[in-house]
N, C-alpha and C positions, 0 to 999 in steps of 0.2 A: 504494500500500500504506500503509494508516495506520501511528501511531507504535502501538497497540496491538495490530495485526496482527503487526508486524515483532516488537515485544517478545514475543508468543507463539509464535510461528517460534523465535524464537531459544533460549526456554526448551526449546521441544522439541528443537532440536537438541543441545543441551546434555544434555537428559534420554538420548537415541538416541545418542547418543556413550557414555555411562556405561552404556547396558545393551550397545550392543554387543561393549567392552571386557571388559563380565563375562562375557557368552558364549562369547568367543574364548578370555576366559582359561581357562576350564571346557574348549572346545573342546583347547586345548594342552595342559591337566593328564591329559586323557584319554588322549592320546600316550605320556605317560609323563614327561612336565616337572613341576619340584616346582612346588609355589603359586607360590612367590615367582619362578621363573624363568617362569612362563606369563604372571602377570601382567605383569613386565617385558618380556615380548617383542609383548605385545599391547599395551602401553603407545607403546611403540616406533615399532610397526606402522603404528598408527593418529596418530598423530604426524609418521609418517615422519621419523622421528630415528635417527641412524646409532649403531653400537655398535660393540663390537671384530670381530674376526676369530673369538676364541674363540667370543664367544655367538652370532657370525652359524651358526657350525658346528653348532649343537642345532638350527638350524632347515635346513642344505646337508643333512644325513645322516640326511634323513625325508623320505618323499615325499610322506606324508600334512601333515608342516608343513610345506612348501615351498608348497602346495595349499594351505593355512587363511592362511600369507601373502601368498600373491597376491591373497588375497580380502581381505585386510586395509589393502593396501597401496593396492589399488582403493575400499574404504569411504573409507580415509584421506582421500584425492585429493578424495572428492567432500562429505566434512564440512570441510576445506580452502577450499575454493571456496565453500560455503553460506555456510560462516559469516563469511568476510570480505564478500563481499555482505549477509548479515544487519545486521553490523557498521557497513558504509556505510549500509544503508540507515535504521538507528537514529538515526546522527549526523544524516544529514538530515533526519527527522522530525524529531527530539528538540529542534530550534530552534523549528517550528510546532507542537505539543504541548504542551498544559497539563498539568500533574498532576494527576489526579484518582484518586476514591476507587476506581475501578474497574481504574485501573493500578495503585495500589498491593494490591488485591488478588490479581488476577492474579499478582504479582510474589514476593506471600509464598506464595500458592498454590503453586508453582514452585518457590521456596526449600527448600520444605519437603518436596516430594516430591525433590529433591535431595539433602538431608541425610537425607531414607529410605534412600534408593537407596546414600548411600555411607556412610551409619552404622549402619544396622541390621542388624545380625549375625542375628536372626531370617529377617529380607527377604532379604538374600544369600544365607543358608545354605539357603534353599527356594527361591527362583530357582535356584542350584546345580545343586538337588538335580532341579528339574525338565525343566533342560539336559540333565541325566545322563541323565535317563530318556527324552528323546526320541532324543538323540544312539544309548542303547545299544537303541533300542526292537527294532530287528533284531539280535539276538543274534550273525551273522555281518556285519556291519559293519564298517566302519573301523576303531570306539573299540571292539570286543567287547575286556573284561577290562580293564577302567579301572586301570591303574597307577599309582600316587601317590607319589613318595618323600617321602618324612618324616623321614628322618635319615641324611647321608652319615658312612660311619664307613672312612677311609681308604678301600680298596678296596672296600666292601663297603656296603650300605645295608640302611633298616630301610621296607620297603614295604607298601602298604596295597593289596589287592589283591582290587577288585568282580569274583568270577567270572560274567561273563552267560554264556560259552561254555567248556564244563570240557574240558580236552583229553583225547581218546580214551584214555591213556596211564595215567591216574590216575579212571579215570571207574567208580566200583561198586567200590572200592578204598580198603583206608584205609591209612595211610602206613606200617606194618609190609609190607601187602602188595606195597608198591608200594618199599619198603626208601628212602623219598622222601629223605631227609638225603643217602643217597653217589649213589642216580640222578640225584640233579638239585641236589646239593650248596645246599640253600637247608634253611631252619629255620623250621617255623611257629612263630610265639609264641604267637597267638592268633586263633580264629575269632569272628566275629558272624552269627548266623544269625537272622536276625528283632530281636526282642525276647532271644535268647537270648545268652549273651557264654562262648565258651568259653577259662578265659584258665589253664588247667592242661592244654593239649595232652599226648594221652596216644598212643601206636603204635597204638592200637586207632580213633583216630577218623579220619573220613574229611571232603574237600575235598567239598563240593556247587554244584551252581549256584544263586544268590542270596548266595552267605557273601561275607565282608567279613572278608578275611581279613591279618592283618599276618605280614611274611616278613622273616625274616634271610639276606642273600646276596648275589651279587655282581649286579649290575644285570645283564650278561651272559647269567646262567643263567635270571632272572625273565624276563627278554621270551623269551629262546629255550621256555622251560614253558608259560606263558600268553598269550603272543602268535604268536609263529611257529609251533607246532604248532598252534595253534586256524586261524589263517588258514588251514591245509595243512590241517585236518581238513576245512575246509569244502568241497574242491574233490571 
């Protein structure tokens, strides 16, 4: 294996490291983990770096991330292995290897699609977004009703909540009719539907499929309204 083979191996695995920790982390936010706790546990994962007992419990009391970390823990092992073989086999080129212009391009080439990859907020925010959308592509899926928390406020949180599958219960219903604040103890703040942003919820407007909706409430009630009843709707 030359030194410029080994050095392009290695960039890619480097590049395949960084996108599979954003898909996983997309994958875990869709469960209902906030950013900063999906990223850390795919960080982890894929490391195989050990954590407390607490944060191990977000991932023991899902059965769906117990699943996303076995498969994580399996990539882990074998980017692990690659890369200290890449690594070896670097060093021992890298004594028979000249420098030349074709390595150092290669290398900026490389560079540069890495600082994409982990600085462009454009680039992330539509890989994200494109995750999301294959992830939710079956509306009766794993991830149906993408969960996001966004602000823990004591007991209680402020959630961002992609309906793909509306539960039977609220479906052709707007929140007067459905009395939503005391049935299911949760507060819309505000809807996103398309281009449209409705951010003066009124008794009279109603939950759709496609809305991007933020909710006031106890974590408890939101997975029991839009996760657990939507999974029981489907059977």
């Amino acid at each position: 294996m030359s030194f410029n083979f080994s050095l392009i191996s290695f960039f890619i695995l480097i590049i395949a490291y960084l996108v599979i920790v954003e898909i996983f982390t997309v994958l875990f936010r869709l469960t209902g983990l906030r950013e900063d706790k999906a990223r850390f546990q795919a960080i982890s994962l894929m490391t195989n770096s050990g954590y407390t007992s607490k944060e191990s419990e977000l991932i023991m009391n899902s059965s769906i991330r117990k699943n996303l970390a076995t498969l994580m823990m399996l990539f882990g092992y074998i980017f692990a292995v690659s890369g200290v073989s890449l690594l070896v086999n670097l060093f021992i080129r890298a004594g028979e290897a000249q420098l030349n212009w074709l390595t150092l391009l290669y290398s900026l080439l490389f560079l540069l699609i890495i600082i994409a990859i982990t600085r462009s907020k454009w680039l992330i925010r539509h890989f994200d977004r494109l995750i999301e959308y294959l992830a939710q592509k079956k509306d009766d899926g794993m991830f149906c009703n993408n969960i996001r928390i966004l602000e823990m406020i004591h007991d209680k949180l402020i959630a961002e909540v992609l309906i793909t599958r509306l539960p039977t219960e609220i479906s052709g219903k707007n929140l007067e009719e459905t009395n939503f604040s005391r049935t299911y103890m949760l507060n819309v703040l505000l809807i996103k539907r398309g281009n449209q942003i409705i951010d003066h919820v009124t008794p009279k407007d109603e939950l759709k499929k496609g809305d991007r909706v933020l909710i006031y409430g106890s974590k408890k009630h939101i997975i029991e309204l839009f996760k657990e009843n939507s999974i029981e709707n489907q059977n």
